[in-house]
PDB file of N, H, CA, C and O in Angstrom:
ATOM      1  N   UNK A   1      -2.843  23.225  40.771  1.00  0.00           N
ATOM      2  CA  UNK A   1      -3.449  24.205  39.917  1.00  0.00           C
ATOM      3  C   UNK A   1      -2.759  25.542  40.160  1.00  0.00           C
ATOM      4  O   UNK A   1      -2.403  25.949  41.266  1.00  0.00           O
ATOM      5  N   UNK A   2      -2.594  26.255  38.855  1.00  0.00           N
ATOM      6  H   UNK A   2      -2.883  25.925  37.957  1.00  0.00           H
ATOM      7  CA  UNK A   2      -1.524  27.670  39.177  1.00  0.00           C
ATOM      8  C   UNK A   2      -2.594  28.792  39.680  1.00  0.00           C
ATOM      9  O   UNK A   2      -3.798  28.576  39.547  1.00  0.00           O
ATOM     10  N   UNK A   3      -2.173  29.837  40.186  1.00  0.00           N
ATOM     11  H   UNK A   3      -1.194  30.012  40.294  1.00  0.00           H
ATOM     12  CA  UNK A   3      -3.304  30.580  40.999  1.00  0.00           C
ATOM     13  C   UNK A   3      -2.928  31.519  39.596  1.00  0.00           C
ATOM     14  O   UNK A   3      -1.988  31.383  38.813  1.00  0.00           O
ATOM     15  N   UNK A   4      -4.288  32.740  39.608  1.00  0.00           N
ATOM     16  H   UNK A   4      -5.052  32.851  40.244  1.00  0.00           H
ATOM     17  CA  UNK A   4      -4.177  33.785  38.568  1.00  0.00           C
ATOM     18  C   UNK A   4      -2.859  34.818  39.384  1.00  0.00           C
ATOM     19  O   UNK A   4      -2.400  34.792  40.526  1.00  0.00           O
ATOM     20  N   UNK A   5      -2.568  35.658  38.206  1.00  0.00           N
ATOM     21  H   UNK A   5      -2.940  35.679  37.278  1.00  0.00           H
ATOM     22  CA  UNK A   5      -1.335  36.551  38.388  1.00  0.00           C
ATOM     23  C   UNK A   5      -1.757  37.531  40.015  1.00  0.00           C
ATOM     24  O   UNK A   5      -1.016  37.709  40.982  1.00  0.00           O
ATOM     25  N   UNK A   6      -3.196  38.015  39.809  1.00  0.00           N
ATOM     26  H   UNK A   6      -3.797  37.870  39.023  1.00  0.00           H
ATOM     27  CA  UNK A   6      -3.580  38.674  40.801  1.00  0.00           C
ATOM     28  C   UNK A   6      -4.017  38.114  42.333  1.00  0.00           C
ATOM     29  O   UNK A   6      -4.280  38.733  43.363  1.00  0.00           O
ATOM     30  N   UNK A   7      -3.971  36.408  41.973  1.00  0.00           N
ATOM     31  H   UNK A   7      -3.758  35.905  41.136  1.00  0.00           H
ATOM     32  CA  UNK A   7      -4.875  36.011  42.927  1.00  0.00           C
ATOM     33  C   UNK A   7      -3.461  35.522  44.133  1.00  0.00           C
ATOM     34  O   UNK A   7      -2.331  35.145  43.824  1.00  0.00           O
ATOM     35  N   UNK A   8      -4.108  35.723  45.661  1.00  0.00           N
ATOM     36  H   UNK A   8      -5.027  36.029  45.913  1.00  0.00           H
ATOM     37  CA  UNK A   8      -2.854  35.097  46.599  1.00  0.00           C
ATOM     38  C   UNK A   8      -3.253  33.661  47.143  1.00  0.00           C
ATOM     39  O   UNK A   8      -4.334  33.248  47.563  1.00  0.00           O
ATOM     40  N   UNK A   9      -1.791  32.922  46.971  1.00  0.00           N
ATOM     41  H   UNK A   9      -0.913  33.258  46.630  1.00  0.00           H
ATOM     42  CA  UNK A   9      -2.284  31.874  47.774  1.00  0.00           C
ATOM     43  C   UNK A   9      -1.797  31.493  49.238  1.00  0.00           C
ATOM     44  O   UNK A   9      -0.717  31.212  49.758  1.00  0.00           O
ATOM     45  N   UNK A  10      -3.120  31.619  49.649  1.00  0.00           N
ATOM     46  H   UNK A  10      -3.997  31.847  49.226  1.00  0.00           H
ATOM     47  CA  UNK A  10      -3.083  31.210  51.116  1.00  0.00           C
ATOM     48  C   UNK A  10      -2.186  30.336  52.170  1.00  0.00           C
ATOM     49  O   UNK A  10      -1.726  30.552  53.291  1.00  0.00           O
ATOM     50  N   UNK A  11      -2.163  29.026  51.065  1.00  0.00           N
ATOM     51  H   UNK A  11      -2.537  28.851  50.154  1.00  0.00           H
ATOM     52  CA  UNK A  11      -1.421  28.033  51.849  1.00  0.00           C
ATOM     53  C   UNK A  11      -0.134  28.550  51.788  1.00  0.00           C
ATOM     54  O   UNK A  11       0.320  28.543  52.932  1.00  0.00           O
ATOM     55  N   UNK A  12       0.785  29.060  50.877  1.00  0.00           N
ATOM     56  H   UNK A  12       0.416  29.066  49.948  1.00  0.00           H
ATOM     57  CA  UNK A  12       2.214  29.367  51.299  1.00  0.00           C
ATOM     58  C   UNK A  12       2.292  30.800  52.314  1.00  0.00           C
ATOM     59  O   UNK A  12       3.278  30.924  53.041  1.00  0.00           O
ATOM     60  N   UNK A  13       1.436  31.639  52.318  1.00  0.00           N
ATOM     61  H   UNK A  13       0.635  31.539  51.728  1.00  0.00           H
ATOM     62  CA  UNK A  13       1.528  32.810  53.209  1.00  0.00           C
ATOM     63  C   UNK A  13       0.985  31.947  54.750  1.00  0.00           C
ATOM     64  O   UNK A  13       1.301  32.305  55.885  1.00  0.00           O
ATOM     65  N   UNK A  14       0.417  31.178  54.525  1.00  0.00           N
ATOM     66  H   UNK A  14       0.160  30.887  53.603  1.00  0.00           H
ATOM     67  CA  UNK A  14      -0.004  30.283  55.825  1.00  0.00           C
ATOM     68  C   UNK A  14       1.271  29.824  56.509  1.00  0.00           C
ATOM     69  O   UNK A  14       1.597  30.113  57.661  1.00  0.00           O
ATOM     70  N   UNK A  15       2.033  28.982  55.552  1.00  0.00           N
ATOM     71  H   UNK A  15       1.769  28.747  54.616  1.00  0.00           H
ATOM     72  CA  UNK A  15       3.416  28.421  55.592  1.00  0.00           C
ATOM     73  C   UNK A  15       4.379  29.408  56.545  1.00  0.00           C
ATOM     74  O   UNK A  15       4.711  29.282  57.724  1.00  0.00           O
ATOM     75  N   UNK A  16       4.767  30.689  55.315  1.00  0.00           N
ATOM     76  H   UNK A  16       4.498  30.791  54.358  1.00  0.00           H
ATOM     77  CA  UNK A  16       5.345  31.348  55.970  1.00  0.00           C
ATOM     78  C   UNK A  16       4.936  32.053  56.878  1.00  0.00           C
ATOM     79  O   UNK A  16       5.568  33.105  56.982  1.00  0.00           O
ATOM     80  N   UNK A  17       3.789  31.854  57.895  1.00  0.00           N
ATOM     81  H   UNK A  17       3.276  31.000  57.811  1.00  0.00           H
ATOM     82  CA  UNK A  17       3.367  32.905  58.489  1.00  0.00           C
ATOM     83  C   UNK A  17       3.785  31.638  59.902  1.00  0.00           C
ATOM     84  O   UNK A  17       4.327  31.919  60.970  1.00  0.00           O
ATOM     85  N   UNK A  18       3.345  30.335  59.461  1.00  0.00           N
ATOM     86  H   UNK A  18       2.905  30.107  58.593  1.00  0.00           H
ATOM     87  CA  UNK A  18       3.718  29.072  60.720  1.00  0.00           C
ATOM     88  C   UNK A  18       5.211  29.045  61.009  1.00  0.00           C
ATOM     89  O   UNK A  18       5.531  28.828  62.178  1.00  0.00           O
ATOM     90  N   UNK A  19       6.270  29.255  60.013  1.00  0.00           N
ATOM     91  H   UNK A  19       6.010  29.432  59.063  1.00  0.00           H
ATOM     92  CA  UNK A  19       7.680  29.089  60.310  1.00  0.00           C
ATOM     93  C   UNK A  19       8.493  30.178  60.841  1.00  0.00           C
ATOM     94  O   UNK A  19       9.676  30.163  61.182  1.00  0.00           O
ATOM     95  N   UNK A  20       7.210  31.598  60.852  1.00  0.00           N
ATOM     96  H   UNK A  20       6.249  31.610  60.575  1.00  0.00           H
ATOM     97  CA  UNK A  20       7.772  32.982  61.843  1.00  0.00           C
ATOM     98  C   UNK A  20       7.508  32.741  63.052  1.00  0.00           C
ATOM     99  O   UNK A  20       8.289  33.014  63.963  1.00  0.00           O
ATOM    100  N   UNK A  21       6.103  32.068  63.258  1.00  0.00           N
ATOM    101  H   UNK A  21       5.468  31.846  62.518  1.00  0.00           H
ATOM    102  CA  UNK A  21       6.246  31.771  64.776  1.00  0.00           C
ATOM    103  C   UNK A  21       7.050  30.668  65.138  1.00  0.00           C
ATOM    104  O   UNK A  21       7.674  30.755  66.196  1.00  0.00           O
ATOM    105  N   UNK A  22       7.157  29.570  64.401  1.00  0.00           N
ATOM    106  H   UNK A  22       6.651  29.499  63.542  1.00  0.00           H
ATOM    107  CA  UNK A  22       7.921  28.664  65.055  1.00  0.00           C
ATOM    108  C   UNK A  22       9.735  29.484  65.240  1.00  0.00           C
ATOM    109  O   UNK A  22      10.475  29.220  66.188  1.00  0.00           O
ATOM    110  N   UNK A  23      10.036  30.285  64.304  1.00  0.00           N
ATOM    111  H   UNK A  23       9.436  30.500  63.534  1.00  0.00           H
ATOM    112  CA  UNK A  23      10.984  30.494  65.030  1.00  0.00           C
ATOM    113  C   UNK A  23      11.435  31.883  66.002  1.00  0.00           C
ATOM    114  O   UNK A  23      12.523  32.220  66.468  1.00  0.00           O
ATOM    115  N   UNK A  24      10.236  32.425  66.059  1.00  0.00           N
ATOM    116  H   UNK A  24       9.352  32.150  65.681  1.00  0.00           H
ATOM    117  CA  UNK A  24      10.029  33.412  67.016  1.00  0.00           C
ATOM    118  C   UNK A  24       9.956  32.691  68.410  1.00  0.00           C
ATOM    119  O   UNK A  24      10.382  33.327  69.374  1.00  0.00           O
ATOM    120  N   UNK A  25       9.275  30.957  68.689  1.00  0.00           N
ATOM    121  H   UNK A  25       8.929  30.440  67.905  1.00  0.00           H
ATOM    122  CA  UNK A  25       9.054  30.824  69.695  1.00  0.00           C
ATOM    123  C   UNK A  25      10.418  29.745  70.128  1.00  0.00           C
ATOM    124  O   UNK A  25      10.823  29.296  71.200  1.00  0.00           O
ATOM    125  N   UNK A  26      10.869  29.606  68.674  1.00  0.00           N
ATOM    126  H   UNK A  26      10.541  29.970  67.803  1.00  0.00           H
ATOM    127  CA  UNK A  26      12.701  29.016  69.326  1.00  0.00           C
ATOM    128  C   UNK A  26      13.412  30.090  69.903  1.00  0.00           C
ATOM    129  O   UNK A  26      13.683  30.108  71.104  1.00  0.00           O
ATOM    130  N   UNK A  27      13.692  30.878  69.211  1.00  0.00           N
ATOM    131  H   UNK A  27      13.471  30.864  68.235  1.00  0.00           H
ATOM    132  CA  UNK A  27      14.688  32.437  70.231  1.00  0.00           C
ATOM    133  C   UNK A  27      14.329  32.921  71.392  1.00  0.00           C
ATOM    134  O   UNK A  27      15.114  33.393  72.215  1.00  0.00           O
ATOM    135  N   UNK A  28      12.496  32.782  71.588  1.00  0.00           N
ATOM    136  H   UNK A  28      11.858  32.399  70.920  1.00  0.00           H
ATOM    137  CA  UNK A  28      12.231  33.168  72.781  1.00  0.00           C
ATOM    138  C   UNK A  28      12.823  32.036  73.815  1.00  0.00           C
ATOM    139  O   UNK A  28      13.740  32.406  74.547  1.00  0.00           O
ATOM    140  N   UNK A  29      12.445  30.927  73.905  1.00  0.00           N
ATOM    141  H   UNK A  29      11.699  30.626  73.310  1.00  0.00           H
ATOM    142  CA  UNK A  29      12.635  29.757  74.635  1.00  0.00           C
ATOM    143  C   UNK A  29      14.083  29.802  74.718  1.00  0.00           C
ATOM    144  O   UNK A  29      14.608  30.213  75.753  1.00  0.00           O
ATOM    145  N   UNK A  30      14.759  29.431  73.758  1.00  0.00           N
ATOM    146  H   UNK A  30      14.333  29.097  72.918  1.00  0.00           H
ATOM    147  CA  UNK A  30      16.200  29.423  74.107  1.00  0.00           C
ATOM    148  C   UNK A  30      17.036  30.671  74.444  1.00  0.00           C
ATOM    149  O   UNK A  30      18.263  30.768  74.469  1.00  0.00           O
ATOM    150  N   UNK A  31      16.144  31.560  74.686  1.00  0.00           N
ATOM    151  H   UNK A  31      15.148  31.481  74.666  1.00  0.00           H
ATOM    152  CA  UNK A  31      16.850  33.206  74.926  1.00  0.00           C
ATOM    153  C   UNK A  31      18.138  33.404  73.678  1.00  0.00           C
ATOM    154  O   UNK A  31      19.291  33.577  74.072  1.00  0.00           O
ATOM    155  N   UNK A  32      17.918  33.375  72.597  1.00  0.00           N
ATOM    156  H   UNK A  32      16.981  33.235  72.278  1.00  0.00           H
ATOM    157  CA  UNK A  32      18.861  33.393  71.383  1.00  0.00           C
ATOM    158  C   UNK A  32      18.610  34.818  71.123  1.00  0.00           C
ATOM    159  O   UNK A  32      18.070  35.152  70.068  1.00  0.00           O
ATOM    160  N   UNK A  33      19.025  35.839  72.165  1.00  0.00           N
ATOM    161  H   UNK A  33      19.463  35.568  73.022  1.00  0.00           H
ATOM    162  CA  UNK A  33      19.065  37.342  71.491  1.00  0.00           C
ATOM    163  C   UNK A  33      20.352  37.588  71.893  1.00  0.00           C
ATOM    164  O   UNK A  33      21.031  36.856  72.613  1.00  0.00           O
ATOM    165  N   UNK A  34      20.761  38.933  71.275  1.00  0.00           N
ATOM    166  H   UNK A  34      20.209  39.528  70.690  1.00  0.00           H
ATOM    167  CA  UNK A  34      22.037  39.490  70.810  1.00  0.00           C
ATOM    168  C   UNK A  34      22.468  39.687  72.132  1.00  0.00           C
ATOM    169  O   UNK A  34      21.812  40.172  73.054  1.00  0.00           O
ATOM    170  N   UNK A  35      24.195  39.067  72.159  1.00  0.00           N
ATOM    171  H   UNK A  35      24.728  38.673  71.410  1.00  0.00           H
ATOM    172  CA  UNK A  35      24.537  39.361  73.455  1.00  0.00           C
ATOM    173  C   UNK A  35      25.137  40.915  73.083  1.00  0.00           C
ATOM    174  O   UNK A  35      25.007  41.445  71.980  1.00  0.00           O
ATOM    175  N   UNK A  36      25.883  41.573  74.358  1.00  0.00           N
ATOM    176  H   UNK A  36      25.988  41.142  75.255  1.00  0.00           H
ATOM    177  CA  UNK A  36      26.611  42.572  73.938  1.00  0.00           C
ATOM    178  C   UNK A  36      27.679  41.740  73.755  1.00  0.00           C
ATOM    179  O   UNK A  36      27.863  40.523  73.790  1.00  0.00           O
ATOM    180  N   UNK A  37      28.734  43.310  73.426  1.00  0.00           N
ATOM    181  H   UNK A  37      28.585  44.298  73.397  1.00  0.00           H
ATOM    182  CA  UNK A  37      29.984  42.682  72.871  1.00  0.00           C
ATOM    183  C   UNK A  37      30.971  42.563  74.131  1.00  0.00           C
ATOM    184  O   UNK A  37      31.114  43.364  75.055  1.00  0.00           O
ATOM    185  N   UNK A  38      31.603  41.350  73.910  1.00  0.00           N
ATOM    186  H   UNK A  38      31.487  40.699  73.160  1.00  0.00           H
ATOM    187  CA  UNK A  38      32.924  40.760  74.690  1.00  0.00           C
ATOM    188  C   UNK A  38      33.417  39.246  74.268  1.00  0.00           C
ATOM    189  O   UNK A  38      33.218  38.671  73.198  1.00  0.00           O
ATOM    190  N   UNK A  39      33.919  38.909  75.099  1.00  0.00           N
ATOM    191  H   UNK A  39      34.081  39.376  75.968  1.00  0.00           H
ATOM    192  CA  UNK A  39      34.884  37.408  74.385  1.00  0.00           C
ATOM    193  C   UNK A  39      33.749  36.271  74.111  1.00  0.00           C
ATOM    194  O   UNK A  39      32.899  36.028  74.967  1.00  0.00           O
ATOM    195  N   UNK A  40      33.773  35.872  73.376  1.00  0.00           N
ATOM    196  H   UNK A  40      34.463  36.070  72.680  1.00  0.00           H
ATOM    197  CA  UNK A  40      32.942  34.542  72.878  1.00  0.00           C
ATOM    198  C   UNK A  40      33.791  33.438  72.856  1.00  0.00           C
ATOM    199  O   UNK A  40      34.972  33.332  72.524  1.00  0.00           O
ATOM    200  N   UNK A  41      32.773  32.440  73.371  1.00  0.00           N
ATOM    201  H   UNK A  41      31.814  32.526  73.641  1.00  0.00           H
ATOM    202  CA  UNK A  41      33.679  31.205  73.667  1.00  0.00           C
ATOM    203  C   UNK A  41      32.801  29.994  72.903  1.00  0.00           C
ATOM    204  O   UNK A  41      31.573  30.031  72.823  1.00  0.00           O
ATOM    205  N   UNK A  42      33.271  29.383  72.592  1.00  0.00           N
ATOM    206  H   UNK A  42      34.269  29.354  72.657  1.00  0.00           H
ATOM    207  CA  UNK A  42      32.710  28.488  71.402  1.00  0.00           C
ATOM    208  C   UNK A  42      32.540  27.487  72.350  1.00  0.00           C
ATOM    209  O   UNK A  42      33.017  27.608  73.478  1.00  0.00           O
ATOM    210  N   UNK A  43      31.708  26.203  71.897  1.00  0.00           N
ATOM    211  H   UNK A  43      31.320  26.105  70.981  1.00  0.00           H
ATOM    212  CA  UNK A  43      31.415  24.755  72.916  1.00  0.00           C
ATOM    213  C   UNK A  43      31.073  24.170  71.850  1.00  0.00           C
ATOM    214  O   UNK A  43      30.273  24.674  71.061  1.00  0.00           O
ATOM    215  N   UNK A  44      31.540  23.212  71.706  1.00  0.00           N
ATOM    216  H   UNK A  44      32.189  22.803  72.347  1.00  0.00           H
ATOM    217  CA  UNK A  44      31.359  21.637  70.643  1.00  0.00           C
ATOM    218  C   UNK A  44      30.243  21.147  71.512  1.00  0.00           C
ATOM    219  O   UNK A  44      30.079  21.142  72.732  1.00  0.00           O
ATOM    220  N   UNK A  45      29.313  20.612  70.190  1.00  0.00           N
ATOM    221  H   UNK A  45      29.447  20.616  69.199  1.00  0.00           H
ATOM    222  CA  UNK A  45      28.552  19.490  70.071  1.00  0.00           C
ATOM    223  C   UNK A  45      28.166  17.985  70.126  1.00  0.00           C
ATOM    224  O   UNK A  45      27.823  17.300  69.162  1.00  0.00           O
ATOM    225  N   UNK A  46      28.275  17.612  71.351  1.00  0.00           N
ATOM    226  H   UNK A  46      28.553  18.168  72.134  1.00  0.00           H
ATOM    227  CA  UNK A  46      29.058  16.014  71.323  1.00  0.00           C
ATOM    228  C   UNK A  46      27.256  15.188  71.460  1.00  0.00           C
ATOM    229  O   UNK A  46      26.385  15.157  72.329  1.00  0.00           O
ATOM    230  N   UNK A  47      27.417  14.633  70.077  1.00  0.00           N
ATOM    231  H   UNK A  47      28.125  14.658  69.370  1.00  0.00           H
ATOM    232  CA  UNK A  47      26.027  13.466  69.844  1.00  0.00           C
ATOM    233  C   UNK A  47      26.584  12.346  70.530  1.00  0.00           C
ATOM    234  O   UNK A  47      27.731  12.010  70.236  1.00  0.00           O
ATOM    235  N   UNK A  48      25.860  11.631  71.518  1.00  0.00           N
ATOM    236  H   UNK A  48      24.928  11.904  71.756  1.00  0.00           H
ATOM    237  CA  UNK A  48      26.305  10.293  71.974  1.00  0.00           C
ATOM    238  C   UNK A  48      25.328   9.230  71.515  1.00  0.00           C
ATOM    239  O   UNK A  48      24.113   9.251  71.707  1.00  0.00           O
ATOM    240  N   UNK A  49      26.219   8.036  70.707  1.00  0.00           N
ATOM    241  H   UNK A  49      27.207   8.019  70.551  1.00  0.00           H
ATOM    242  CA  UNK A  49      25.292   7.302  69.680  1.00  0.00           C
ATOM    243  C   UNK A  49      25.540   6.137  71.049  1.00  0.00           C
ATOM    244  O   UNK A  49      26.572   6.275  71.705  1.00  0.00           O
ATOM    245  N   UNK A  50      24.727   5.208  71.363  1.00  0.00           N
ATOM    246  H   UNK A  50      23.888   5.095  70.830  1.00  0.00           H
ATOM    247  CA  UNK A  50      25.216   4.162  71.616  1.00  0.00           C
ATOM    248  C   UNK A  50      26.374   2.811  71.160  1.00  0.00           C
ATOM    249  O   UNK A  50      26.900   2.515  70.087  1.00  0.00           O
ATOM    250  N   UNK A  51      26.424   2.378  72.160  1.00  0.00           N
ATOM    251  H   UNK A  51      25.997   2.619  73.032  1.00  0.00           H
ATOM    252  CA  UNK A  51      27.391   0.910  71.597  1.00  0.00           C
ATOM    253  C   UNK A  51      26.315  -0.172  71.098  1.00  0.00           C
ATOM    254  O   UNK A  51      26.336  -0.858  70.076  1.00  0.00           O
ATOM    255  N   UNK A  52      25.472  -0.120  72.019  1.00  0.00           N
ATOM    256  H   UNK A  52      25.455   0.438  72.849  1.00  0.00           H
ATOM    257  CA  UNK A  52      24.685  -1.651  70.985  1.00  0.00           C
ATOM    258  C   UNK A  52      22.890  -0.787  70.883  1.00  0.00           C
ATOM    259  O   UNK A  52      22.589   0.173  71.593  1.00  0.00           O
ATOM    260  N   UNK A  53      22.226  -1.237  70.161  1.00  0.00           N
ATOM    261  H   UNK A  53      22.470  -2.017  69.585  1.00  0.00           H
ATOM    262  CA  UNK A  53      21.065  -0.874  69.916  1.00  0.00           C
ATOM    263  C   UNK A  53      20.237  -1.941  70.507  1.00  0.00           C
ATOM    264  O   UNK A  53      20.561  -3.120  70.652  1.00  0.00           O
ATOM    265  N   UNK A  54      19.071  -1.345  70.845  1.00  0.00           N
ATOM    266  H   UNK A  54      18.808  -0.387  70.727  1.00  0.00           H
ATOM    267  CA  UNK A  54      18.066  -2.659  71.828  1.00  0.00           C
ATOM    268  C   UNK A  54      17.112  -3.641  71.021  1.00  0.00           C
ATOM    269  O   UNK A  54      15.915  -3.877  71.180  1.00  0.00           O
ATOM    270  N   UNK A  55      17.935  -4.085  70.199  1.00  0.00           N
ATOM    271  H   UNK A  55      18.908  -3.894  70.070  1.00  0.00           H
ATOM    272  CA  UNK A  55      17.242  -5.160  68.954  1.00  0.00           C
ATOM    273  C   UNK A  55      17.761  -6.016  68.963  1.00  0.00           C
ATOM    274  O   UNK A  55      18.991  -6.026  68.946  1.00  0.00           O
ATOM    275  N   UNK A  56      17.034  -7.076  68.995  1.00  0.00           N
ATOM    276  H   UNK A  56      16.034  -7.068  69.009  1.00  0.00           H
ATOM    277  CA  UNK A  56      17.405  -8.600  68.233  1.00  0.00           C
ATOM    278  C   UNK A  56      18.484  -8.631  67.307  1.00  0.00           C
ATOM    279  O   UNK A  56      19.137  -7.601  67.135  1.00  0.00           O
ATOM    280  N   UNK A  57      18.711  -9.489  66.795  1.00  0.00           N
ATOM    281  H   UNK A  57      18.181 -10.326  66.934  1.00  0.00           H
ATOM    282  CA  UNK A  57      19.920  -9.306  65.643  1.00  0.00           C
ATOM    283  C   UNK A  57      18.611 -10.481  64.926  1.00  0.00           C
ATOM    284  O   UNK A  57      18.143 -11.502  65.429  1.00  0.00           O
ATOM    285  N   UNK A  58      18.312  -9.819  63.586  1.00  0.00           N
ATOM    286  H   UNK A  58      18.693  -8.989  63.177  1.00  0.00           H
ATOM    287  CA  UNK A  58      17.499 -10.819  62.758  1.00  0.00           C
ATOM    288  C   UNK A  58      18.202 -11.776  62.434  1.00  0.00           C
ATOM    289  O   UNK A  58      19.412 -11.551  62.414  1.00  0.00           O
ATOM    290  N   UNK A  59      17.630 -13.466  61.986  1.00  0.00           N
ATOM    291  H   UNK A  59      16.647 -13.649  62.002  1.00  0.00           H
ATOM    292  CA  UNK A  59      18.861 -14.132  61.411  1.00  0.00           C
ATOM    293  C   UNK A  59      18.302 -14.257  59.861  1.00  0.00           C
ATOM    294  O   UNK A  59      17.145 -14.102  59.470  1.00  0.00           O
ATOM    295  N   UNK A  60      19.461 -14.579  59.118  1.00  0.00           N
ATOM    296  H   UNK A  60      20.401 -14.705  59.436  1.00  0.00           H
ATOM    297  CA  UNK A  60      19.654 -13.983  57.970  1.00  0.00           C
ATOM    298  C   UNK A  60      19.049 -15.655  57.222  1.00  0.00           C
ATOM    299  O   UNK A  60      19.682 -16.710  57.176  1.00  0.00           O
ATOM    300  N   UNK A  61      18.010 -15.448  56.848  1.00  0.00           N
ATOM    301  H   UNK A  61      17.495 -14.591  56.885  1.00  0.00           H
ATOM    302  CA  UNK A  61      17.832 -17.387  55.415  1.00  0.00           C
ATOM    303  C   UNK A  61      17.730 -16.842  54.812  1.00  0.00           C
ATOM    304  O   UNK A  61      17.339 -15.679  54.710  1.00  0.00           O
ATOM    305  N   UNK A  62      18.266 -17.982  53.875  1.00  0.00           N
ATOM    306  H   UNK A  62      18.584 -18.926  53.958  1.00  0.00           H
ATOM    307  CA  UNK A  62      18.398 -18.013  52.231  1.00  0.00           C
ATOM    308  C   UNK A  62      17.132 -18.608  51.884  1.00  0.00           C
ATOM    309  O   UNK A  62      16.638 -19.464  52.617  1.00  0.00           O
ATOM    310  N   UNK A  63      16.487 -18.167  50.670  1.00  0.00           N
ATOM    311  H   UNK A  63      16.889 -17.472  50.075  1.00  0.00           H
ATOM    312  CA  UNK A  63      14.952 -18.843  49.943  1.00  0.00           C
ATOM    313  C   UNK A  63      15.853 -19.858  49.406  1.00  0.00           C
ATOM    314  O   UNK A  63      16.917 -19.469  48.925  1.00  0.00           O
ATOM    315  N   UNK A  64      15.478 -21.565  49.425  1.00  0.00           N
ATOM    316  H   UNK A  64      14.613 -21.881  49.815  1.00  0.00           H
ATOM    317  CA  UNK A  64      15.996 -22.277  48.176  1.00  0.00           C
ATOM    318  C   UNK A  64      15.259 -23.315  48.427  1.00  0.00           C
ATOM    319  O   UNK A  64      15.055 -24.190  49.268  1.00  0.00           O
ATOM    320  N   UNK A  65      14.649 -22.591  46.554  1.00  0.00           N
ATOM    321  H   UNK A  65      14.815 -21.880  45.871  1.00  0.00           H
ATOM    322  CA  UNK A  65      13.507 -23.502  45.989  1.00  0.00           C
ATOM    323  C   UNK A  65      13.812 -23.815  44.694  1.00  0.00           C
ATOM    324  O   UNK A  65      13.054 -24.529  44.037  1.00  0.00           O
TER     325      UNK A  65
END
């Protein structure tokens, strides 16, 4: 339902009011504030996927009817 021109809606100011703290409380935690200035050094991202996954291997039938 559309809200009137004058009227506010709650749930998205709710929204944006949940995704300021969530990322107010990422920068705090990860200390993500401004360094001063000097050399920056970059570091790659290395995802480590596994070699085998801890599953069965399903076996594969055919329906024939």
């Amino acid at each position: 339902m559309k809200a009137d021109p004058g009227e506010v809606d709650f749930g998205s100011a709710f929204a944006v009011d949940e995704i300021i703290t969530i990322l107010a409380t990422v920068t705090r935690r990860w200390h993500l504030t401004p360094a001063a200035a000097g050399p920056v050094r970059s570091t790659a991202l290395a995802i480590h996927f596994p070699t085998r996954l801890p599953m069965a291997p399903v076996p594969v039938t055919t329906a024939s009817q």
